[in-house]
C-alpha positions, -999 to +999 in steps of 0.1 A: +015+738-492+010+702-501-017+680-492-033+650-509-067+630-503-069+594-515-108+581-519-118+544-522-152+540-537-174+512-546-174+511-586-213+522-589-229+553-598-233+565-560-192+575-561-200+602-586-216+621-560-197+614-529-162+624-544-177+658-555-187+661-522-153+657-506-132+671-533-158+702-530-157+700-491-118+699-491-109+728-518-132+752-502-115+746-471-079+754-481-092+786-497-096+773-533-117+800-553-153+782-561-146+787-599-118+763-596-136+741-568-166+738-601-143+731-627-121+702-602-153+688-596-166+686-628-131+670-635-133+642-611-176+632-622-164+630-661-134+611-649-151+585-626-181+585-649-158+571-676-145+545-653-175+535-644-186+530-676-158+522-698-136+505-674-132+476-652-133+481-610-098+474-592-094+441-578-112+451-549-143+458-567-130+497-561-121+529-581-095+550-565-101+590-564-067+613-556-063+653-555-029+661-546-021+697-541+013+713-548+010+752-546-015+764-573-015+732-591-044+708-582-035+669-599-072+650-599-067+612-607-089+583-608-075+547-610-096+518-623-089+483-632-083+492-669-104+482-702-094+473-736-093+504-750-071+536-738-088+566-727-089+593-751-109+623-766-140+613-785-151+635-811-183+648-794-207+663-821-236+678-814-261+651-824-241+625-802-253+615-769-219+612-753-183+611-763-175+645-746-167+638-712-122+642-718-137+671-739-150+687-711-117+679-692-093+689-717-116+721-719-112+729-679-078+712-672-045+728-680-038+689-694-049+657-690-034+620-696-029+580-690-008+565-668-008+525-664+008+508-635+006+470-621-026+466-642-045+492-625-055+524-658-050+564-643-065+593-661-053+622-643-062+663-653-040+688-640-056+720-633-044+755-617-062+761-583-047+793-564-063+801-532-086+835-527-069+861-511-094+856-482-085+820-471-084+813-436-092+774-438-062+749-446-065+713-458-066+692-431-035+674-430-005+668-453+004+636-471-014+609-483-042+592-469-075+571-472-104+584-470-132+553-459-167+565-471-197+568-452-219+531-450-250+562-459-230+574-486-239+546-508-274+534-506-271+513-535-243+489-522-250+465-495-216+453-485-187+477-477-156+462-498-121+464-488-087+463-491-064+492-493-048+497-526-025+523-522+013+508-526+028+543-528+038+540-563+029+571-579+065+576-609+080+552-629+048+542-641+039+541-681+022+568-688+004+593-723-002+632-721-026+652-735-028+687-738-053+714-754-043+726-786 
């Protein structure tokens, strides 16, 4: 099976939340044992976390959220409009107060990296998500598409943005790996 969920979220705190939601929502459906459903959503809150914080919004004021399933692999990715520094593993010691957020997802991922493309920064995690043998639910639908949040899902943003950002590019794009040691 392959399916894929594109989410376009304000660039504020609120998105945290509300892509845990649907990531969680969506790999529960298709069968996705709630071990792996914890660890992809932990995954996706470091990654837009870092976004948020580190990062600039996409043009449209927006960070992009992906999942794309192919069999047991489960690709999270979250787009932003880039900063002046690349993402990468901070040292995260115990008296810091943050720093281990690609840790975390180097820790739970099977790999993580960078890609860059038309000035937009992706840190994608790749993780292994095989369904439980009692699975009766199946994703939705196949193929890409947006997802438009809930007006209630962000109580913190007045106006709902837009513009759709996906051009369909997904290879050919620049792009660093990282893998555990």
């Amino acid at each position: 099976m392959r399916a894929s969920s594109v989410v376009l979220l304000p660039h504020a705190p609120s998105s945290v939340a509300v892509a845990r939601k649907r990531l969680s929502s969506e790999l529960a459906a298709s069968g996705v044992y709630e071990s792996i459903v914890d660890d992809a959503s932990v995954i996706v809150s470091e990654l837009i976390s870092n976004a948020l914080r580190h990062a600039r919004p996409l043009p449209s004021g927006q960070v992009r959220v992906c999942w794309l399933r192919r069999g047991d692999l489960l690709e999270l990715e979250v787009s932003d409009g880039g900063a002046m520094t690349e993402p990468r593993r901070g040292p995260g010691t115990l008296s810091s107060l943050g720093g281990r957020g690609l840790g975390i997802v180097e820790a739970l991922s099977e790999g993580w990296g960078v890609r860059h493309e038309d000035g937009t920064t992706t840190v994608w995690a790749v993780l292994r998500a095989p369904r439980s043998s009692g699975a009766h639910g199946m994703m939705a639908s196949a193929g890409a598409h947006a997802v438009a949040p809930e007006p209630a899902d962000f109580p913190d943003i007045a106006d709902d943005p837009g513009g759709d950002l996906l051009d369909g590019t997904r290879y050919g794009a620049a792009s660093s790996r990282a893998y555990p040691a």
